[in-house]
N, C-alpha and C positions, 0 to 999 in steps of 0.2 A: 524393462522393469527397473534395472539399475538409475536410469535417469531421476524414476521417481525417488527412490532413496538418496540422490544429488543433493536434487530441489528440497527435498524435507530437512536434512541437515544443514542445507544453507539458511533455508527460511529458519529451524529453531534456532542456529546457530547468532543470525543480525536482529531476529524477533529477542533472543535474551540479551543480547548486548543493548540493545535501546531500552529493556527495561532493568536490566543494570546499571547503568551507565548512562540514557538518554534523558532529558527535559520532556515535559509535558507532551509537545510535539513528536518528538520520538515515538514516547510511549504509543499516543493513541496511533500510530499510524503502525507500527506492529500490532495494537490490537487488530488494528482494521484486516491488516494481511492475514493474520491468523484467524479470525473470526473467514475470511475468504477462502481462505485454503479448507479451510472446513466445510464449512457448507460447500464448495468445491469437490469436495470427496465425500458429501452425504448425499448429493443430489441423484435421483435417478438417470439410469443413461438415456440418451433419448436416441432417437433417428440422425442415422450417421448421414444419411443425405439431401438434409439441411439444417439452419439455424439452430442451433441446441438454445432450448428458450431460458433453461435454468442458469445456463452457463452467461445466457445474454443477460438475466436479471442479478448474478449475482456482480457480475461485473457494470453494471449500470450503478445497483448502491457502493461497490468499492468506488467507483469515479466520485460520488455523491460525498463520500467519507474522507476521501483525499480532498476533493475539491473544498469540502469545509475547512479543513486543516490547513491546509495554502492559505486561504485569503482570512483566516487570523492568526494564523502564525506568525514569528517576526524572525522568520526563515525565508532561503529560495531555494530549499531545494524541494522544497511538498510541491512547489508547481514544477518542476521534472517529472518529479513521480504521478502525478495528476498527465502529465502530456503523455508520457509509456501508459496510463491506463487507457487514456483515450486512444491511444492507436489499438489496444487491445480492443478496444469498442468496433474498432475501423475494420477490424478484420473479421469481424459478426457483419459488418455489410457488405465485405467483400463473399463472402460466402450465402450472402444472399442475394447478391447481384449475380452469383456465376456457382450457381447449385451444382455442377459439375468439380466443383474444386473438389481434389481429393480428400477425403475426410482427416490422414497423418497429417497436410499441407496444413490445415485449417487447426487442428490441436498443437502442432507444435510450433506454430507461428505465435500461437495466444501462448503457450509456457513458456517463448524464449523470450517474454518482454518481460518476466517477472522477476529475471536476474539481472536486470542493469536497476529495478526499484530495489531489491535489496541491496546491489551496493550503494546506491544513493542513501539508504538511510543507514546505512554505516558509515559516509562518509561523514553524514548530519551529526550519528553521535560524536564521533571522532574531533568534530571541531564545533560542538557544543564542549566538551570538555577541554578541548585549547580554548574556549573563552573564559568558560570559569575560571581554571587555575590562570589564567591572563590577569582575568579583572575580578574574578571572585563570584562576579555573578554573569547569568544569561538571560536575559528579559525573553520568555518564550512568544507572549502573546504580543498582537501589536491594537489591536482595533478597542475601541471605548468599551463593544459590547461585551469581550471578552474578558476583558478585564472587571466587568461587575458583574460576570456570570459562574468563571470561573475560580473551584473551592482554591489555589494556591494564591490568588488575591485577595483574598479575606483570612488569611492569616494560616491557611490550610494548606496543605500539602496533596496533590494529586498522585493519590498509587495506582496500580492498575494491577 
C-alpha cells in the first residue's frame, strides 16, 4: 500500500509543477496523467487472470492524448513519454499472449513505467523555464493547425 501513496505524491507533486511552472504542453499532459490515474482508481476490478479491459482502455486513450501532444508540440520529450506509454500498451499484450503471467508481474510492470513519464515532464518544465528566462519566451506549439486552433494564439492564455 505504501507504494501507492509513492506514486500519488509523485504524480501530484510533477502534475502541480507543470501547472505552476509548465507551458501549454506541460499542462495538458499532467492533465492527461491525472485525468488517468483517475479513472485508474475509479475503474472496476476486473479478472486477475487476464487482460483488465479498463485498464487496457484507459491506457489506449492516455497514448491517444500523449500522442496528440507529441506531434504538436514544439518539444521532444512528449514523444518519450508517448514511447513509456506504448510499452505500457506492450505489456497488455504480453499478458495476453501468456495468460499464465502472474497477475503482481502484470500490475507492476504497467506502474513502473509511470515514473520515468513523470520525471520526463519535470525535466520538460525544468527547461521550458531555462528558455523563458534565456530568451524570454518559449513557442509551445509547432504545427500550422495548432497554432490557429489554439486560445494562447489568439491573444489568450491557456489555463488548466
Amino acid at each position: 500500500m505504501t507504494h501507492i501513496y509513492v506514486f500519488n505524491i509523485a504524480l501530484f507533486a510533477a502534475c502541480g509543477y507543470a501547472f505552476w511552472c509548465g507551458g501549454s504542453p506541460e499542462r495538458l499532459t499532467a492533465a492527461v496523467f491525472l485525468i488517468a490515474a483517475a479513472a485508474s482508481y475509479a475503474r472496476p476490478d476486473g479478472a486477475l487472470d487476464r487482460v483488465q479491459l479498463s485498464l487496457l482502455a484507459i491506457d489506449v486513450a492516455t497514448l491517444a492524448g500523449l500522442v496528440v501532444i507529441a506531434l504538436m508540440s514544439n518539444r521532444f520529450w512528449p514523444l518519450y513519454v508517448s514511447a513509456l506509454q506504448l510499452l505500457t500498451l506492450a505489456i497488455h499484450g504480453v499478458k495476453a499472449y501468456e495468460p499464465d503471467l502472474p497477475y503482481w508481474m502484470y500490475v507492476s510492470a504497467n506502474g513502473k513505467l509511470a515514473y520515468p513519464t513523470l520525471i520526463l515532464l519535470t525535466i520538460g518544465v525544468l527547461r521550458h523555464r531555462e528558455r523563458v528566462a534565456r530568451s524570454g519566451v518559449d513557442r509551445a506549439w509547432s504545427s500550422a493547425i495548432s497554432r490557429n486552433c489554439l486560445p494562447e494564439h489568439r491573444g489568450l492564455t491557456l489555463k488548466l
